[in-house]
C-alpha positions, 0 to 999 in steps of 0.5 A: 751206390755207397757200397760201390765206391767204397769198394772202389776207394779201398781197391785204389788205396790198397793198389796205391800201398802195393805200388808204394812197397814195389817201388821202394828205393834201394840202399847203398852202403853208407847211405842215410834213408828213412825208408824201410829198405827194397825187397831187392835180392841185393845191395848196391855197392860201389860203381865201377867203370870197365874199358876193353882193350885190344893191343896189337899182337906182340905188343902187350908189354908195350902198352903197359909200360905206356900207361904205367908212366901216365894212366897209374899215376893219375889213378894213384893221385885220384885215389889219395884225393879220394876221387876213385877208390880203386883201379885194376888192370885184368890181363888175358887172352882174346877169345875172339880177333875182335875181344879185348885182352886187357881190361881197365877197372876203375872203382867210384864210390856210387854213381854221384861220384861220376857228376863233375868228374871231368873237373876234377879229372883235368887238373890231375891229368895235366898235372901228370900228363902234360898240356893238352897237345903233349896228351894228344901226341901220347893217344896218337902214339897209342893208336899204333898198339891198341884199340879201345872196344868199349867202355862200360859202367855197372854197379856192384852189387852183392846178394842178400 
């Protein structure tokens, strides 16, 4: 009988040590642990949300000049108060009627980065972009060239 449970308790104790090392939190660059670190085939990097635009044929050019007067300007001052770290535009062809041709990219430092956003977001965009009816009158102007598909969030990682 004692033989018995000691092999239960070694068998449990050495699933428990197995469990533990699979589940080992990863590390993001910059960021302080005390573990010993994941057995993951990558590093987790920045965050990075993506928006899939569609304009309407033509109207490319149209779209761009709107957002370089109000969508640059709040990402510039989000990047000086170091709310985002970057933002890319990727400009393309569709390869479908029913896919996007511009890509928004914005980079966060990590996902916490993404918590209370909006307030930190609605002052820069009233700021730049004017009273809540003056943003509305500008989205509803947006209507009549593109259509947002989607937005998405994904992690940057790179291999080890």
């Amino acid at each position: 009988m004692k033989t018995k449970t000691l092999l239960i308790l070694a068998l449990s104790l050495s699933l428990t040590r197995l469990c533990s090392a699979q589940t080992s939190p990863t590390t993001t660059p910059g960021a302080t642990t005390t573990t010993h670190g994941s057995n993951a085939p990558y590093i987790q990097g920045p965050v990075w949300t993506l928006t899939m635009i569609r304009t309407k044929a033509g109207l490319d050019d149209d779209y761009l000049k709107q957002i370089s007067g109000t969508v640059k300007p709040v990402y510039e001052e989000e990047k000086k108060q170091k709310i985002i770290l970057d933002y890319k535009i990727l400009q393309g062809d569709a390869m479908t009627p029913q896919d996007c041709n511009i890509i928004i990219m914005v980079e966060y430092p990590n996902m916490a980065a993404l918590d209370g956003l909006r307030d930190k977001m609605d002052p820069i965009i009233e700021k730049v972009m004017g009273s809540e009816d003056q943003r509305r009158a500008t989205a509803v102007k947006r209507l009549d060239i593109r259509e947002i598909l989607g937005t998405k969030t994904m992690r940057e990682i790179t291999l080890k």
